[in-house]
N, C-alpha and C positions, 0 to 999 in steps of 0.2 A: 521519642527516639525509636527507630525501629532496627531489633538486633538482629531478628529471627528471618531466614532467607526467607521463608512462604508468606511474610508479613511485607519484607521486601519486595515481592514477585506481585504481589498486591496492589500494592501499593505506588510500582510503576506500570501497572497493567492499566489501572483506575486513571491516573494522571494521561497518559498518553490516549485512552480511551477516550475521556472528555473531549483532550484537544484537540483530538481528530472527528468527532463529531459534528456533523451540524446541528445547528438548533433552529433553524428555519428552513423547511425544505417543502413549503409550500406553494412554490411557485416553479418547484423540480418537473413534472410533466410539462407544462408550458416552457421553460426552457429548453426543457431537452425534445420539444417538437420543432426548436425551430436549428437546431444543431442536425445538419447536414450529413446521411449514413457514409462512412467511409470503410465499413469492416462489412463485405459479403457474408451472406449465408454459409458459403464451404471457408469462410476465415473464418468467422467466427464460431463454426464444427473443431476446427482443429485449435483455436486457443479454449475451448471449453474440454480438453482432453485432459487428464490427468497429468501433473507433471512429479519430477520426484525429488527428494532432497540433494543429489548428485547434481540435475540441472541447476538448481539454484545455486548452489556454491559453485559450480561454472559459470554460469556468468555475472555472481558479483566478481568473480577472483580475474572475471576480464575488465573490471569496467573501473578508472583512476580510484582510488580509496577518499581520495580528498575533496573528487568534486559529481556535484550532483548533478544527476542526468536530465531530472524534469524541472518543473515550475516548484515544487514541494519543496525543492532545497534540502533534502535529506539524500544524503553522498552513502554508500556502500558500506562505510565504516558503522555507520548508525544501523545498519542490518547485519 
Protein backbone atom coordinates (compact mmCIF):
# COMPACT_ATOMS: atom_id res chain seq x y z
CA UNK A 1 0.00 0.00 0.00
CA UNK A 2 1.40 3.22 -0.88
CA UNK A 3 0.52 6.22 1.75
CA UNK A 4 3.49 8.70 1.13
CA UNK A 5 2.74 11.31 -2.02
CA UNK A 6 6.59 10.88 -3.34
CA UNK A 7 6.10 7.11 -3.12
CA UNK A 8 2.80 7.80 -5.07
CA UNK A 9 4.46 10.20 -7.56
CA UNK A 10 6.73 7.12 -8.15
CA UNK A 11 4.91 5.03 -8.50
CA UNK A 12 2.69 6.51 -11.25
CA UNK A 13 5.67 7.96 -13.00
CA UNK A 14 7.05 4.16 -13.19
CA UNK A 15 3.61 2.57 -14.40
CA UNK A 16 2.97 5.18 -17.08
CA UNK A 17 6.52 5.20 -18.09
CA UNK A 18 6.58 1.50 -18.81
CA UNK A 19 3.44 1.68 -20.85
CA UNK A 20 4.41 4.22 -22.92
CA UNK A 21 7.61 2.81 -23.81
CA UNK A 22 8.50 0.69 -26.59
CA UNK A 23 10.22 -2.42 -26.17
CA UNK A 24 11.04 -3.05 -29.76
CA UNK A 25 12.29 -0.14 -31.65
CA UNK A 26 14.55 -1.93 -34.05
CA UNK A 27 13.26 -1.56 -36.99
CA UNK A 28 12.39 2.43 -36.08
CA UNK A 29 14.88 3.94 -38.82
CA UNK A 30 13.57 1.76 -41.44
CA UNK A 31 10.25 2.82 -40.87
CA UNK A 32 10.62 5.95 -40.32
CA UNK A 33 12.54 6.19 -43.82
CA UNK A 34 9.81 5.27 -45.64
CA UNK A 35 7.27 7.76 -43.76
CA UNK A 36 6.91 10.66 -46.12
CA UNK A 37 8.47 14.44 -44.72
CA UNK A 38 5.45 16.69 -44.00
CA UNK A 39 7.01 19.30 -41.55
CA UNK A 40 9.54 21.86 -43.39
CA UNK A 41 12.65 23.03 -42.19
CA UNK A 42 11.24 26.72 -41.10
CA UNK A 43 8.16 24.29 -39.46
CA UNK A 44 9.95 22.47 -37.86
CA UNK A 45 12.45 25.80 -36.43
CA UNK A 46 9.42 27.11 -34.98
CA UNK A 47 7.75 23.88 -33.27
CA UNK A 48 11.34 23.26 -31.71
CA UNK A 49 10.89 26.89 -29.87
CA UNK A 50 10.31 26.97 -26.47
CA UNK A 51 6.81 26.91 -25.31
CA UNK A 52 5.56 27.97 -21.79
CA UNK A 53 3.16 26.62 -19.06
CA UNK A 54 0.35 29.57 -20.07
CA UNK A 55 0.32 27.90 -23.72
CA UNK A 56 -0.32 24.71 -22.64
CA UNK A 57 -3.23 25.23 -20.36
CA UNK A 58 -4.65 27.26 -23.36
CA UNK A 59 -5.10 24.98 -25.44
CA UNK A 60 -6.01 21.87 -23.32
CA UNK A 61 -8.68 24.47 -21.77
CA UNK A 62 -9.63 24.76 -25.71
CA UNK A 63 -9.93 21.34 -26.62
CA UNK A 64 -13.55 18.97 -25.38
CA UNK A 65 -12.35 17.41 -21.81
CA UNK A 66 -14.00 14.19 -22.73
CA UNK A 67 -12.56 13.24 -26.01
CA UNK A 68 -9.24 12.60 -27.39
CA UNK A 69 -7.78 14.44 -30.22
CA UNK A 70 -5.21 11.74 -31.55
CA UNK A 71 -4.90 7.86 -32.12
CA UNK A 72 -3.57 7.62 -28.26
CA UNK A 73 -6.88 8.01 -26.85
CA UNK A 74 -5.70 10.03 -23.95
CA UNK A 75 -8.62 13.19 -23.79
CA UNK A 76 -7.25 16.56 -21.89
CA UNK A 77 -8.71 15.40 -18.79
CA UNK A 78 -5.75 12.69 -18.52
CA UNK A 79 -3.35 16.02 -18.83
Amino acid sequence: MCLDLDDLEILITDYFSKLFKSSNISFLDEVIGKVPAMVSEDMNEKLCFPYSAEEVEKTLKQMHPSKAPGLDELNPFFY
